[in-house]
N, C-alpha and C positions, 0 to 999 in steps of 0.2 A: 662539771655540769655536762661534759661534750656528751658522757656515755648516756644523758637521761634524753637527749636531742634524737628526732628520728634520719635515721639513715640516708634516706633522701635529702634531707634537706643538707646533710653533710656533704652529700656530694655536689648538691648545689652550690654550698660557700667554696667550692674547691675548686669550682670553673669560674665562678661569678667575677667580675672584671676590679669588682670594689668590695670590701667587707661588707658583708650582710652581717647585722649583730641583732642578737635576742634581746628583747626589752619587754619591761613591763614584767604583770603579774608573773610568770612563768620561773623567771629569776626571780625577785622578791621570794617566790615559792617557795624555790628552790635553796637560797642563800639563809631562811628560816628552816628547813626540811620538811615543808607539807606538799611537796609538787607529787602533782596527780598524775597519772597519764593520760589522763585526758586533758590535760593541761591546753589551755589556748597557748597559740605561740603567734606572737607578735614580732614582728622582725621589723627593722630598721635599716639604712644607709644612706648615703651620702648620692649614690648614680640616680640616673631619672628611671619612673617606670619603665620606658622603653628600653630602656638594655637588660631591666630587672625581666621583662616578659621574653626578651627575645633568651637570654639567660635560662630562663626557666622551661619554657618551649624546647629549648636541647638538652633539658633534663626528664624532658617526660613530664613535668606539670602539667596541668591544665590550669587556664586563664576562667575565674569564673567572673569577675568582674572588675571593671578599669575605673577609676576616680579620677581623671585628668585633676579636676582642680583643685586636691588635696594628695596629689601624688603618692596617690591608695592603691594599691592594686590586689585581690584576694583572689588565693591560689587553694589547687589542691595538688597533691602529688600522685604517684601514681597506686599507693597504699591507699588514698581516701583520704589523708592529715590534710586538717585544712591550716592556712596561713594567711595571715592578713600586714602585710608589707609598706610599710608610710617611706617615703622619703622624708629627708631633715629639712624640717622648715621651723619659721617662725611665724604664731600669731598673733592678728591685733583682733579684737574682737569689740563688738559693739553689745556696751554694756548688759550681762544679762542672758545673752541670747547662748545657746548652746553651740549654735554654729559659729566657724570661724570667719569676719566681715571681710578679712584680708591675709595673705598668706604670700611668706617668700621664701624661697626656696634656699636652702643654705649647704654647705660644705660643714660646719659648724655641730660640731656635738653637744655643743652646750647651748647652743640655743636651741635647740631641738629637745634639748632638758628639761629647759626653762618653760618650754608651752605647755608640759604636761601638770598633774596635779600635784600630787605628794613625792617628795624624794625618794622614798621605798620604792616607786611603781619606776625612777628614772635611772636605774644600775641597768647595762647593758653588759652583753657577755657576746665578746667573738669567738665562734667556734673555732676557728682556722688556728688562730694565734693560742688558743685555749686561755683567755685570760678575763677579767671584768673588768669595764670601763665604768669608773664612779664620777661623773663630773660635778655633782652637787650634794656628796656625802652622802647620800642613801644608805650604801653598808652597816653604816654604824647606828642609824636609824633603823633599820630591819633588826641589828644585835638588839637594841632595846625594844623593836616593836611597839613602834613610836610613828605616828605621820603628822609629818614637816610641812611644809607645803614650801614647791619649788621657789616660790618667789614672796612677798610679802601678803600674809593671808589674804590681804583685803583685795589686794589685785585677782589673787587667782579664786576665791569665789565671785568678784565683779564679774571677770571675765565672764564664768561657766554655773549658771544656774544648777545645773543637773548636778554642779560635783557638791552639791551641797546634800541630795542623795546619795550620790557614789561613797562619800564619808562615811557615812552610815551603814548604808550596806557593806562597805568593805572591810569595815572594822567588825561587822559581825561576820563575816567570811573567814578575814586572817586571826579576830584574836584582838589587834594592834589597837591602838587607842593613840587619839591627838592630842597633838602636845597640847600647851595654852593659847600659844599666839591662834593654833588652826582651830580652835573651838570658838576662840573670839568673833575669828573673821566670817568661821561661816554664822555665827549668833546674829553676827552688825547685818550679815546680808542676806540673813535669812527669807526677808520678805522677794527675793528676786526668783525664789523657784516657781513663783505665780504666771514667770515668763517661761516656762518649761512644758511640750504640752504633756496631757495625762499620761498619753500611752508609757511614754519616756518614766512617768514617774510609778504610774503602776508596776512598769517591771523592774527595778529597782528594787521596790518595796515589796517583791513578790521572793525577788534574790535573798533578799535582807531574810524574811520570815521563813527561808527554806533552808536554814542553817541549823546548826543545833542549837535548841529550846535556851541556853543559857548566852548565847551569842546572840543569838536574834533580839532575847533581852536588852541586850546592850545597848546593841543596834538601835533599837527604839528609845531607849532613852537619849542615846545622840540625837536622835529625832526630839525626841522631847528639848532637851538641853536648849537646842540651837534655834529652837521654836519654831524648825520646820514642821513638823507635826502638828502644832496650832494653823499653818498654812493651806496646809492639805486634808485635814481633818479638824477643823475647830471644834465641828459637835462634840468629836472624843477628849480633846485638849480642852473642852468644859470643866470637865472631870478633876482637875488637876485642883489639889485641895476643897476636893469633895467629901469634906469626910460622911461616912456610916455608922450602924452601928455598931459599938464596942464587942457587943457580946457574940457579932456574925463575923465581921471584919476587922483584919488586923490594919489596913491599909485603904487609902481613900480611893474614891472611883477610876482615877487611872491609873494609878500607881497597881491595882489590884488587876486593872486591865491588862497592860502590862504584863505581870505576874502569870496571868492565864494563858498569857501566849506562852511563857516560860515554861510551864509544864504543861504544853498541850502536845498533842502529836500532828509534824508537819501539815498532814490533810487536813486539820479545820482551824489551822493560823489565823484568816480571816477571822472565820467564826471565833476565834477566842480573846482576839483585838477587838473587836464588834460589838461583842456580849450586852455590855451593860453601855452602849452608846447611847439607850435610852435615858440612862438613868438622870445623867444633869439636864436632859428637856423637860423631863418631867418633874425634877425638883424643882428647877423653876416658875415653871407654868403652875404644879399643883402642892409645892412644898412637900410633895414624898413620892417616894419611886413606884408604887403600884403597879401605875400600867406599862413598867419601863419594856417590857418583854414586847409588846406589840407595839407602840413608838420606836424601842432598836431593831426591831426588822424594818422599817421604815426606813429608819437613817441610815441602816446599814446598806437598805438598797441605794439609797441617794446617794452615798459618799462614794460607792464602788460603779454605781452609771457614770459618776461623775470622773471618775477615774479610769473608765471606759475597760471596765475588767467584764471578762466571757460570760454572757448573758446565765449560764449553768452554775458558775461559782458564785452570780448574782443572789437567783433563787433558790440555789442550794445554802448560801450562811443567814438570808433570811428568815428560811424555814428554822434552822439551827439557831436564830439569836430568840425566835420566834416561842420558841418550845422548851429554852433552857433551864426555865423555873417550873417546869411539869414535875407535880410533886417533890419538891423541893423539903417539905415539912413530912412528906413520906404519908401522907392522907387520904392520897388518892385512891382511891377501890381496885380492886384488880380487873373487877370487868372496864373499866375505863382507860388504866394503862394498857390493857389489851387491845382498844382500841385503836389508842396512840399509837401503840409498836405497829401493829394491821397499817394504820393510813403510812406511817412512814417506815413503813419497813427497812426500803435500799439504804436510809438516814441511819440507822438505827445506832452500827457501831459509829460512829461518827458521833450523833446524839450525846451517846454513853461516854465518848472521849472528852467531849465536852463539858457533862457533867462531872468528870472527876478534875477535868481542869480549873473548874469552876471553883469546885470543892478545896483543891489544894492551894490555890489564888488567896484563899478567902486568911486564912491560918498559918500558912506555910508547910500545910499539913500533907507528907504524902501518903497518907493512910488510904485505904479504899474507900471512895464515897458513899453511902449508906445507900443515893438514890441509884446510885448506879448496881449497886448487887440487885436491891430489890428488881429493879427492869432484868435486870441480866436473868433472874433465876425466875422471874415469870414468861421471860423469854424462851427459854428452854422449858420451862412445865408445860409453855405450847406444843413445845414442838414434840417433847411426847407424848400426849394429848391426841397429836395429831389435827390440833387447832390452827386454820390457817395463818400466817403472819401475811400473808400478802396474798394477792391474786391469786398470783403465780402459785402458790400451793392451796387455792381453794379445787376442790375432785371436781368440778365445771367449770366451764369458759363459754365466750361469746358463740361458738358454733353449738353446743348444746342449744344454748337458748332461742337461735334463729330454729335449729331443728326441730322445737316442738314448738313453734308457733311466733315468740317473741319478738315483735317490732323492734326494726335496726336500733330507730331512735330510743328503745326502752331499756336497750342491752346493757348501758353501763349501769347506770342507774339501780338493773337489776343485780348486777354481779356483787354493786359496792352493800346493797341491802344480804344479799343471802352471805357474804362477806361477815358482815356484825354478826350475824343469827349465826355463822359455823364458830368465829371465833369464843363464843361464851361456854361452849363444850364442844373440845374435839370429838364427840362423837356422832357429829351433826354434820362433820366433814364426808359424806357418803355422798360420792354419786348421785345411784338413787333415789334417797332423801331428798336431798334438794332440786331434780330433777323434778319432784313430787310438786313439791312448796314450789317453784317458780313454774311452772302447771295452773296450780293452784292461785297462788296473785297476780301473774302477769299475762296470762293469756284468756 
């Protein structure tokens, strides 16, 4: 592993007063062969920050930030690698909480094992020595790609809410899958992520969904499994033995949910977990899914304020859960989906990814979705047309319209109108023309 370690920090274990050893994902990575170079590196030992920073200070590191009271300290070198350095301790923690209530300080590799989560993540490698330090089996847990959990399940999710998402997430990251005992324990204690706040869980689950489409799958069904997922998302966890019907779907409301993440493409995850969160409000309030399309832009937004996700990702998978059954039965008119493409243009490929996610979810089918050519190929008869899809290619804007008369307050209002009027024949897209026409109504 020495040769995949950056140089720097080689020269670092070569001064350093104590072994400094790599731990965590980097090794796991590496002892599997998926280490990245971008690889985070996590380092360990036994000395106190202070001789770690005074250590590193005569190697040219920089000190970016000090933890006294988890003897943390995060570095960078003088390449830019960044490092984040724990002393060996042990924790006690109060039930639940992600943080740790007490901590001591140890000389001990094994109990510094012991506080972490899964044996996979607790193999350590010293550079100096060139060798890996297993003190709780890990090795042969990475061979199987398998996670263990350090200590008896029930303890180490008591302990750590959050790693009841790290599970989750990491197994759709590595691949690896829990054994029995750790499926149990995070099952029994699944209700403790409620003590975890959002932020924490949003990026987690943001990690999780940004993996490849069959991983991610996983991933969420751990969530499902352990009935985290009913914790943090009930609306969706509605879903779960939902069935539809036969002749559209192969699979019930979340199972099919699910599924949509599975073949969606990473930019609209959200959106493809999201989709049908309508569906069981409205089954139940009105015994069929109708109006699930505008109730899951609803929930969708609810569940993602709630989980304190970027106000843009908000109103961007609401639009998207909002619009995903838009000709769906392919009925639609073409001056109408013209519309649609026009108001949501910058959505569009996104939209379209979504309806073939939709589409493939539904069957297990990855054929090309019917609705999506048809948008696709009136998309393009716009554009050579010369029919605006957006603003941005209507042949006027807001300075024309102040220039021949057009009150400020009248200007959008007007653009989004001669907007309809070019889209229905690009050859209405003219300057002139419509310079004419907003003359004519607005001034």
């Amino acid at each position: 592993m020495k040769k995949f370690l950056p140089e720097n920090f080689i020269r670092l274990t070569d001064i350093s007063p104590f072994p400094l050893l790599v731990v965590g994902g980097s090794v796991r990575d590496f002892l599997c062969g998926t280490l990245k170079p971008e690889a985070d590196w996590d380092i360990a030992g036994a000395g106190s920050d202070e001789e770690l920073i005074a250590t590193a200070k005569e190697a040219g590191f920089t000190v970016d930030a000090v933890y006294k009271n988890t003897g943390t300290v995060r570095l960078s070198d003088p390449s830019g690698v960044k490092y984040e350095f724990t002393r060996f301790r042990s924790d006690k923690y109060v039930r639940g909480l992600h943080a740790p209530a007490e901590i001591e300080f140890t000389a001990d590799i094994k109990k510094d094992a012991v506080r972490r989560d899964f044996t996979a993540n607790a193999v350590y490698y010293d550079a100096k020595e060139e060798k890996f330090i297993d003190p709780l089996g890990g090795i042969p847990d990475i061979e199987k790609r398998i996670f263990r959990t350090v200590a008896p399940a029930g303890k180490v999710f008591g302990e750590d809410g959050l790693r009841l998402m790290r599970l989750a997430r990491l197994a759709a990251e590595t691949g690896f899958s829990p054994d029995k005992e750790c499926l149990a324990g995070a099952k029994k204690h699944a209700s403790l992520i409620r003590d975890i706040v959002p932020e924490r869980i949003f990026t987690e689950l943001t990690r999780l969904l940004n993996t490849d489409g069959e991983n991610a799958y996983r991933g969420l069904h751990i969530l499902k499994d352990t009935g985290v997922l009913k914790e943090i998302m009930p609306e969706l966890a509605l879903g779960d033995g939902l069935h539809q019907r036969a002749d559209f779907h192969k699979h019930d409301v979340l199972e099919h949910s699910l599924r949509c993440v599975r073949y969606s493409q990473k930019d609209i995850r959200f959106a493809a977990l999201l989709h049908d969160a309508g569906k069981p409000f409205c089954f139940y309030r009105d015994g069929n899914f109708y109006d699930h399309p505008a109730e899951g832009a609803r929930i969708a937004g609810e569940i993602l304020t709630r989980l304190k996700a970027p106000v843009k990702l908000i109103n961007e998978t609401k639009t998207l859960v909002a619009l995903h059954m838009r000709d769906f039965n392919l009925q639609m008119k073409e001056n109408k989906v013209r519309r649609t493409i026009a108001e949501n243009f910058a959505l569009l490929p996104k939209l379209l990814a979504l309806f073939q996610a939709d589409f493939s979810a539904c069957k297990d089918d990855l054929s090309p979705a019917p609705v999506a050519l048809k948008w696709q190929r009136i998309s393009e008869k716009m554009k050579s047309e010369g029919a605006p899809r957006s603003l941005k290619e209507l042949k006027i804007n807001g300075n024309d319209l102040l220039k021949i008369g057009v009150k400020p307050e009248k200007i959008g209002h007007a653009l989004n109108e001669l907007l309809l009027f070019a889209i229905e024949d690009g050859s209405r897209n003219q300057r002139e023309l419509l310079i004419k026409r907003a003359e004519k109504l607005y001034t």
